[in-house]
C-alpha positions, 0 to 999 in steps of 0.5 A: 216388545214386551212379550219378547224381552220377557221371553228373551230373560227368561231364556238368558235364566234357563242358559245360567241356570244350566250352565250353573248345573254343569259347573257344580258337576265339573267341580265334583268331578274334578274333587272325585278325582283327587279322591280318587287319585283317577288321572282319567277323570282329572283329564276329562275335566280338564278337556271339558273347559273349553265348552264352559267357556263357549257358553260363557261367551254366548251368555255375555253377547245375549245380555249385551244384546238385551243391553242394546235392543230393549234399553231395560230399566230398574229391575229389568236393568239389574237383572242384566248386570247381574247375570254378566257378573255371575256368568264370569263368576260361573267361568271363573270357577269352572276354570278353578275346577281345572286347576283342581282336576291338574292337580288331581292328575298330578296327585294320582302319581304322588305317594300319600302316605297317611295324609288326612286333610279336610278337602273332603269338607272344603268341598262339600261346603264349596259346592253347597254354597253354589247349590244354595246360589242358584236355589236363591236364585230361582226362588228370587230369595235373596235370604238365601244368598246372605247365607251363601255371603256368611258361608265363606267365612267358614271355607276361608277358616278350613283354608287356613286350617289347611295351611297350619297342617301343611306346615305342621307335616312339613316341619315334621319331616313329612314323605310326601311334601309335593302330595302335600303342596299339592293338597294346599294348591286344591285348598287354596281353589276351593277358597276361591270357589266360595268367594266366587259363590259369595260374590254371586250371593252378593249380586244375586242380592243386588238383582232382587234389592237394589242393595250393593252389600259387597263392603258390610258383609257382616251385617248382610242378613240382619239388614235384609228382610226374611223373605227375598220374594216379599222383601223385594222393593217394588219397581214401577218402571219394569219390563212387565209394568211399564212396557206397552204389549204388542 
């Protein structure tokens, strides 16, 4: 039984991991299009949510399996929890990449005057905070994803910035208000990605510590140790210490 509980996470890792991947690719591509003012490309975004949501589903009907037929323990246990969580945080920021790619495909018909905003930077922080996620997770690196949990702070700041310019062009007298309101709705996405990717930073840490850290994020790297690996607490009671081989 062991064997095939074993063989059955590290399947259900290998689907995260790769649904991670196309996530991070569907946001670049929907942020290329607002670059790019590339209608088509904003629609092929689009047209690809449904495929990330089918893979949603399957991920959470096999750890409700897993739930079921192995009743895991300990690690065993979190590991499950976690991944639900960080599968619907995965769905969620796929759709938040659809909402970008609307909003690119409405920016391709809206004139763009001289506008210079810092979605450029907002979005290569917010995808190097989902690429940093999944490298904490596949290296069990729980300093990694405080990083992540720090991060948003940053994308939060560059949100609000984004705001004050907005507001300031506005104000101004501004030709292009509806490019404008639609750059602050790409903004306003972007900080959601990143308090996805927090959150997954801060279930990640839950899976590898124990630690439930979501209401003192502040002080989540000092108190954790500098190795997720090593720093891990030992669980007696695990599928590969406590369950009898066939």
């Amino acid at each position: 039984m062991a064997i095939i509980f074993l063989r059955e996470i590290e399947t259900l890792k290998e689907r995260v991991l790769r649904l991670s991947i196309d996530v991070e690719d569907r946001l670049r591509q929907a942020l290329l299009a607002v670059a790019n003012r590339d209608a088509a490309l904003a629609s092929s975004v689009m047209d690809g949510d449904v495929e990330i949501d089918r893979r949603e589903v399957a991920i959470e009907e096999e750890c409700l399996k897993l739930l079921a037929l192995h009743q895991p323990v300990a690690s065993d246990l979190r590991f499950v929890i976690a991944t639900l969580k960080v599968n619907n945080d995965l769905e969620r920021i796929g759709d938040l990449a659809v909402n970008i790619a609307d909003r690119a495909r409405l920016l391709a018909a809206a004139p763009l005057p001289g506008i210079r905003l810092p979605i450029d930077r907002m979005g290569t922080l917010s995808i190097g905070m989902l690429r940093k996620v999944f490298q904490a997770f596949m290296e069990h690196d729980a300093r990694l994803a405080a990083e992540v949990v720090a991060s948003d702070d940053e994308v939060d700041d560059m949100n609000r910035d984004m705001i004050a310019s907005v507001v300031g062009r506005m104000r101004a007298g501004d030709p292009s208000p509806e490019a404008l309101l639609l750059l602050l709705g790409v903004s306003r996405e972007l900080e959601r990605v990143g308090d996805h990717a927090s959150n997954i930073a801060e279930d990640l840490i839950y899976m590898f510590q124990g630690e439930i850290v979501r209401h003192h994020k502040l002080d989540v790297a000092r108190q954790l140790p500098q190795n997720g690996v090593n720093g891990a607490p030992a669980d007696t009671d695990s599928a590969s210490s406590n369950r009898s081989t066939p």
